[in-house]
N, C-alpha and C positions, 0 to 999 in steps of 0.2 A: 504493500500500500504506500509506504513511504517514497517507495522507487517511483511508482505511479506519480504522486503528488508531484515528485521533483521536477519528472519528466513533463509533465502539464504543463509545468509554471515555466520550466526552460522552454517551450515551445512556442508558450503565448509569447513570452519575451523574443525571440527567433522571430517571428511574424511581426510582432510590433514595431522591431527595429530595423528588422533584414530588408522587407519590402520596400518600404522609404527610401531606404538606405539605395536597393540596387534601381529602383526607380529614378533615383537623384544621378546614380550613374548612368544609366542608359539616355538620360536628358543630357547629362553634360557629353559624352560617346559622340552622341548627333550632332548636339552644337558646334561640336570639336570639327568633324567629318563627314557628316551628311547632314547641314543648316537646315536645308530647307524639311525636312523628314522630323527636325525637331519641336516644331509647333504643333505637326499632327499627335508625335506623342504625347505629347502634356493636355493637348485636349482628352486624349483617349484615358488619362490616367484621372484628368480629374471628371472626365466622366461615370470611372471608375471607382470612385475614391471612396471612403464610410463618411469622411468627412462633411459639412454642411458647405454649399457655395460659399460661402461666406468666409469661412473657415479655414477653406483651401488658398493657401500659399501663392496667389497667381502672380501678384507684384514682385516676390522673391523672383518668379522664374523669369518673366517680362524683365528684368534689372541685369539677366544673366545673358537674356537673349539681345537687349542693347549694349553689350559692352563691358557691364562690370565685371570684375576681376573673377575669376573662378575657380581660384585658389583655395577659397574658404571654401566652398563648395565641394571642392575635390575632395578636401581633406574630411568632410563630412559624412560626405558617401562614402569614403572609406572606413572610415570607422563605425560606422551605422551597420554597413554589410557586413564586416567583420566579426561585430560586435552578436547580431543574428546570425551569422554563419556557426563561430564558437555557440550560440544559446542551443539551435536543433540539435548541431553534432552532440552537446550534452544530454539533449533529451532523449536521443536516440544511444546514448552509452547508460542513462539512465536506466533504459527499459533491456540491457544486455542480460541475458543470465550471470545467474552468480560466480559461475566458473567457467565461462568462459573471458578469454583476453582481450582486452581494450581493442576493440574494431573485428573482434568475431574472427579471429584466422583460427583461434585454435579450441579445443576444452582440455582446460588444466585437470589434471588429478593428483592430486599428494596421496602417495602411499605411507607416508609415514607417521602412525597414529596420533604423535605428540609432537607437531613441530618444535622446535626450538633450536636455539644457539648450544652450541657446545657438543651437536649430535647430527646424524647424516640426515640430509633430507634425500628424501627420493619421490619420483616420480616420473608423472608421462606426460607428452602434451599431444592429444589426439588431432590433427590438422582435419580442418572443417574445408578446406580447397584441395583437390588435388596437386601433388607437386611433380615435379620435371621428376624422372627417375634417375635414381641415386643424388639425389640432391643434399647437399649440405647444412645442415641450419649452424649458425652459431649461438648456445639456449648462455646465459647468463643470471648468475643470482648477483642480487649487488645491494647493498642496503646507503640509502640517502637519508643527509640529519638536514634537517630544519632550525639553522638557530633565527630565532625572534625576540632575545631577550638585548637585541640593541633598537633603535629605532628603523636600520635598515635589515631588511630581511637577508638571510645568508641562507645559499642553496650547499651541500659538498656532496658527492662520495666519501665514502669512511669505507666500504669493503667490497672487493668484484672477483667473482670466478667465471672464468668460462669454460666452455665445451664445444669443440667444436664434434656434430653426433650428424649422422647418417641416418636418412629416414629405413625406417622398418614399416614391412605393409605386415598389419594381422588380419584375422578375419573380419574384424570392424573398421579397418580403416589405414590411415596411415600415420605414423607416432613417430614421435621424439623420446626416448627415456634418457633422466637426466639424473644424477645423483651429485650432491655436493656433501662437503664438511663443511660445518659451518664452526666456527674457533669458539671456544667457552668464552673468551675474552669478548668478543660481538653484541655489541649491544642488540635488546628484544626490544620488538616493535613496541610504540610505543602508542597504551591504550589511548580511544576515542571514544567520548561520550557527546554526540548531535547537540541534547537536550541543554549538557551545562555548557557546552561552549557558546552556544547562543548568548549567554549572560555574561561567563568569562572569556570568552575567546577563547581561541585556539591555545595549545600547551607553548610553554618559550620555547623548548628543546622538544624536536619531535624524530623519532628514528623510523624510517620505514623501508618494508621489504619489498624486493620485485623478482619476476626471472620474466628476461627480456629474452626474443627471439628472433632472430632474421636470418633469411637466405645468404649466403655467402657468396652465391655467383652473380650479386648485383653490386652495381656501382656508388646508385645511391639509394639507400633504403631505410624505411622506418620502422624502427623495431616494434612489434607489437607485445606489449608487457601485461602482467599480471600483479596483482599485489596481493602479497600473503602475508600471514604471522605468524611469528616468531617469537615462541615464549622464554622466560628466564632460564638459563642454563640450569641442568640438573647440581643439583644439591652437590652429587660426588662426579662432576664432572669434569677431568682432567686439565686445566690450565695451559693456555697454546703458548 
């Protein structure tokens, strides 16, 4: 339900900002490169519009189509669309299954009953696309700190393994297995509570965990990651 709620809210926001947004680009596109095609579109849009005649912005665009600078403009439609572009793409990460990775390439599975620091993690990532045969992924565990306890926020890595693993086809599909050590010394993910951060914010120091994964036979590529947790190292668990 919470997911749902998220996803709603990110969408209305998506539609509220995005359409303006590429609306004010596709006005300034014309004006730029095809003038004369630009006055049909802004009739068509505020024909279009929820807005009341009245309400509708026409002197703004009549100011853009005489001459003024449309700079400011530029820079509006960009960040409007941007701004709705980021809001859907959340809604639609919002409404993702729970295990499966950021942008749906894979389904994560941890076999290992008690994640944590200081003990092997293992698992699979079942790939929801087919791949090129004998294809390479590179699967990574990496954990990132959050410090906020200055006024500007700090991003780092603090820990990274990688693998470079060979797809395996089983009967269901086609997998990654991935096993790491993760060092006692490692910081555990560090808990989240929605309800009080609302009030307090966010924690100053926050450690969190991922295993990232991408193809190796591409040039530029973005890793599609998962985030997992990582509980407090065992009691008698050896010191790295």
């Amino acid at each position: 339900m919470k997911g749902l709620a998220r996803a709603l809210f990110s969408f209305l926001i998506g539609i509220a900002l995005g359409v303006p947004g590429l609306c004010l680009l596709v006005f300034l596109c014309l004006l730029m490169w095809r003038p004369g095609l630009a006055p049909d579109w802004l009739r068509w849009v505020e024909a279009h519009s929820p807005l009341a005649p009245a309400d509708f912005p026409r002197q703004f665009f009549d100011e853009l189509s005489q001459g003024k600078s449309p700079w400011a403009a530029w820079g509006a439609a960009a960040f409007l669309s941007f701004v709705g572009y980021t809001a859907l793409r959340g809604a639609r990460e919002s409404l993702r299954p729970a295990d499966h990775s950021r942008g749906g390439a894979a389904q994560v599975v941890i076999k290992t009953e008690y994640p944590c620091v200081g003990a092997v993690l293992e698992g699979d990532l079942k790939l929801l696309e087919t791949p090129k045969p004998d294809q390479v992924f590179r699967v990574t565990l990496l954990c990132r700190h959050i410090d906020r306890a200055l006024s500007e926020e700090r991003r780092s890595s603090l820990f990274g393994q990688s693998r470079d693993v060979k797809i395996a086809q089983l009967a269901d599909g086609w997998h990654l297995p991935f096993r790491f050590e993760v060092p006692a010394d490692a910081p555990p993910s560090t808990p989240r509570d929605d309800l009080a951060e609302v009030l307090t914010g966010p924690p100053s120091d926050e450690y969190s965990w991922f295993i990232e994964f991408f193809p190796t036979d591409k040039w530029i590529v973005v890793p599609s990651k998962f985030k997992i947790t990582l509980g407090a190292a065992p009691v008698n668990a050896p010191r790295a």
